[in-house]
C-alpha positions, 0 to 999 in steps of 0.5 A, a space after each residue: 500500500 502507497 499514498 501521498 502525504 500533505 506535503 508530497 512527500 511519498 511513503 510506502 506500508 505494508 505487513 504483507 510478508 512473513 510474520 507480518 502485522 501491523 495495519 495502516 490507519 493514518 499517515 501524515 508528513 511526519 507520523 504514521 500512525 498503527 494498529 497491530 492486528 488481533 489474531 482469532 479468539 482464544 477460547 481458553 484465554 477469553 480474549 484476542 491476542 495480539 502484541 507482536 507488529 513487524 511491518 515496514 515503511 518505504 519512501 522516508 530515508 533521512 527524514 525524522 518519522 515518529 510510528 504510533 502503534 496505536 492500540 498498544 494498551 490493548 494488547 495482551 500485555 501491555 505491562 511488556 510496553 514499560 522500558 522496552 525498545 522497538 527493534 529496527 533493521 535497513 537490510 533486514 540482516 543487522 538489526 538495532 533497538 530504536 531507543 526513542 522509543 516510548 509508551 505513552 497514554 496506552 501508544 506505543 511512539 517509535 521516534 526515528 530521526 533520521 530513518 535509517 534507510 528508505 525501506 525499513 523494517 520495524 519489529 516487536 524482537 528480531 523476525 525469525 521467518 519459515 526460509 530460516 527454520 527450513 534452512 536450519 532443518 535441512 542443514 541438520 538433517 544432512 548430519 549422519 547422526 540426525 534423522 529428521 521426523 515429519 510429527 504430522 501436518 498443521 491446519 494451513 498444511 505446513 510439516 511440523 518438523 522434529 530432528 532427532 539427534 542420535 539413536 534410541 537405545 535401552 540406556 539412553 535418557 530421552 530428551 525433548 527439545 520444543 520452541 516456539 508454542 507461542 510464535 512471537 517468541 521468536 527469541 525461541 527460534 534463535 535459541 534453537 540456532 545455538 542449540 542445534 548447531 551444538 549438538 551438530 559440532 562434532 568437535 564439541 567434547 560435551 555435546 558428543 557426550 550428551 549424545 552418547 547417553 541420551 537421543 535428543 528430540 527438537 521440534 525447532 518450531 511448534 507453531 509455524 502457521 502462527 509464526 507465517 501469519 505474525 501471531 503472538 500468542 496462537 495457531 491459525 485456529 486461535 488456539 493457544 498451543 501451551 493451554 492444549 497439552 491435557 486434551 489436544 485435538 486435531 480440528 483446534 491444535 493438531 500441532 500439540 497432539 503430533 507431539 504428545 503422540 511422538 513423545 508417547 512412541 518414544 517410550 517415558 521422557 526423561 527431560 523436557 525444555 519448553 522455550 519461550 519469551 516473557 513480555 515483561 520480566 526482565 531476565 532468563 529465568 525457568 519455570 518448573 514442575 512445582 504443584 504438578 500432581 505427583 511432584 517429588 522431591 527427586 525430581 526437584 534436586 534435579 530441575 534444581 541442578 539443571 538450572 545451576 548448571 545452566 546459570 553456570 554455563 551462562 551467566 545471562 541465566 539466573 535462579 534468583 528472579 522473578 520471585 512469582 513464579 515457580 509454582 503451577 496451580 495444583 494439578 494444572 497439567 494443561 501447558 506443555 511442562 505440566 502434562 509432561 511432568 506429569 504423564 511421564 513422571 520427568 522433569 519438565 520445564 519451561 524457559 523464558 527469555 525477555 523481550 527486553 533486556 536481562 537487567 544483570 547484564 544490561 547492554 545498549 540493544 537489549 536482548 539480541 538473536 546472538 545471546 539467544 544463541 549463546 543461551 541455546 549453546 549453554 543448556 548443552 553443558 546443563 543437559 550434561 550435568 543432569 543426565 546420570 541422575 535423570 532416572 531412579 
C-alpha cells in the first residue's frame, strides 16, 4: 500500500510478508500512525491476542518519522510496553533497538530521526521467518547422526518438523527439545540456532557426550502457521498451543497432539525444555514442575541442578528472579511442562527469555538473536550435568 502525504512527500506500508502485522490507519508528513492486528479468539484465554507488529515503511530515508502503534494498551500485555525498545533493521540482516522509543497514554511512539534507510523494517524482537527454520532443518538433517521426523501436518498444511539427534537405545535418557508454542517468541527460534548447531559440532567434547547417553528430540518450531501469519500468542485456529497439552485435538491444535503422540512412541521422557519469551520480566529465568500432581522431591534436586548448571554455563541465566513464579496451580497439567511432568513422571520445564533486556547484564540493544544463541549453546553443558541422575 502507497499514498501521498500533505506535503508530497511519498511513503510506502505494508505487513504483507512473513510474520507480518501491523495495519495502516493514518499517515501524515511526519507520523504514521498503527494498529497491530488481533489474531482469532482464544477460547481458553477469553480474549484476542495480539502484541507482536513487524511491518515496514518505504519512501522516508533521512527524514525524522515518529510510528504510533496505536492500540498498544490493548494488547495482551501491555505491562511488556514499560522500558522496552522497538527493534529496527535497513537490510533486514543487522538489526538495532530504536531507543526513542516510548509508551505513552496506552501508544506505543517509535521516534526515528533520521530513518535509517528508505525501506525499513520495524519489529516487536528480531523476525525469525519459515526460509530460516527450513534452512536450519535441512542443514541438520544432512548430519549422519540426525534423522529428521515429519510429527504430522498443521491446519494451513505446513510439516511440523522434529530432528532427532542420535539413536534410541535401552540406556539412553530421552530428551525433548520444543520452541516456539507461542510464535512471537521468536527469541525461541534463535535459541534453537545455538542449540542445534551444538549438538551438530562434532568437535564439541560435551555435546558428543550428551549424545552418547541420551537421543535428543527438537521440534525447532511448534507453531509455524502462527509464526507465517505474525501471531503472538496462537495457531491459525486461535488456539493457544501451551493451554492444549491435557486434551489436544486435531480440528483446534493438531500441532500439540503430533507431539504428545511422538513423545508417547518414544517410550517415558526423561527431560523436557519448553522455550519461550516473557513480555515483561526482565531476565532468563525457568519455570518448573512445582504443584504438578505427583511432584517429588527427586525430581526437584534435579530441575534444581539443571538450572545451576545452566546459570553456570551462562551467566545471562539466573535462579534468583522473578520471585512469582515457580509454582503451577495444583494439578494444572494443561501447558506443555505440566502434562509432561506429569504423564511421564520427568522433569519438565519451561524457559523464558525477555523481550527486553536481562537487567544483570544490561547492554545498549537489549536482548539480541546472538545471546539467544549463546543461551541455546549453554543448556548443552546443563543437559550434561543432569543426565546420570535423570532416572531412579
Amino acid at each position: 500500500m502507497s499514498f501521498g502525504t500533505a506535503d508530497g512527500a511519498p511513503y510506502g506500508f505494508s505487513s504483507s510478508f512473513d510474520s507480518g502485522n501491523g495495519e495502516l490507519v493514518s499517515a501524515t508528513p511526519h507520523t504514521l500512525t498503527v494498529r497491530m492486528r488481533e489474531e482469532p479468539f482464544t477460547k481458553a484465554d477469553g480474549r484476542a491476542h495480539f502484541q507482536w507488529f513487524h511491518f515496514r515503511v518505504t519512501g522516508a530515508r533521512g527524514r525524522a518519522l515518529r510510528v504510533v502503534v496505536q492500540n498498544a494498551g490493548d494488547a495482551s500485555y501491555p505491562d511488556g510496553w514499560r522500558d522496552y525498545k522497538a527493534f529496527a533493521s535497513a537490510d533486514r540482516k543487522h538489526w538495532r533497538r530504536v531507543q526513542t522509543t516510548t509508551y505513552v497514554d496506552g501508544e506505543l511512539i517509535i521516534d526515528m530521526d533520521p530513518v535509517p534507510g528508505d525501506c525499513v523494517h520495524l519489529a516487536y524482537f528480531v523476525p525469525y521467518d519459515y526460509e530460516r527454520h527450513l534452512d536450519l532443518v535441512a542443514s541438520a538433517s544432512s548430519h549422519p547422526n540426525v534423522s529428521h521426523v515429519a510429527l504430522g501436518d498443521t491446519l494451513d498444511g505446513r510439516p511440523l518438523d522434529c530432528l532427532r539427534f542420535g539413536e534410541p537405545g535401552t540406556f539412553r535418557r530421552v530428551v525433548w527439545i520444543l520452541g516456539r508454542q507461542h510464535p512471537g517468541e521468536s527469541m525461541a527460534s534463535w535459541w534453537m540456532e545455538g542449540f542445534v548447531r551444538r549438538l551438530l559440532d562434532d568437535e564439541d567434547p560435551v555435546a558428543r557426550k550428551v549424545l552418547r547417553r541420551a537421543v535428543v528430540y527438537v521440534v525447532p518450531n511448534m507453531n509455524p502457521d502462527g509464526s507465517v501469519r505474525g501471531h503472538l500468542r496462537t495457531n491459525a485456529a486461535g488456539a493457544n498451543l501451551n493451554r492444549e497439552w491435557e486434551n489436544p485435538t486435531p480440528e483446534l491444535s493438531p500441532e500439540v497432539l503430533w507431539t504428545r503422540n511422538a513423545m508417547d512412541a518414544t517410550g517415558p521422557v526423561d527431560l523436557m525444555l519448553d522455550v519461550h519469551g516473557d513480555e515483561a520480566e526482565p531476565y532468563c529465568f525457568i519455570i518448573g514442575g512445582e504443584g504438578c500432581p505427583g511432584w517429588d522431591e527427586r525430581r526437584a534436586e534435579t530441575q534444581r541442578a539443571f538450572k545451576a548448571a545452566y546459570a553456570r554455563a551462562c551467566p545471562d541465566f539466573q535462579t534468583t528472579f522473578p520471585l512469582e513464579y515457580g509454582t503451577a496451580p495444583a494439578g494444572n497439567v494443561v501447558t506443555a511442562k505440566t502434562q509432561v511432568t506429569y504423564r511421564y513422571n520427568c522433569v519438565g520445564m519451561t524457559l523464558e527469555m525477555p523481550f527486553k533486556d536481562n537487567v544483570q547484564l544490561a547492554q545498549p540493544d537489549g536482548w539480541t538473536p546472538g545471546r539467544c544463541e549463546k543461551l541455546g549453546a549453554a543448556a548443552v553443558d546443563a543437559l550434561l550435568d543432569v543426565l546420570p541422575e535423570l532416572r531412579e
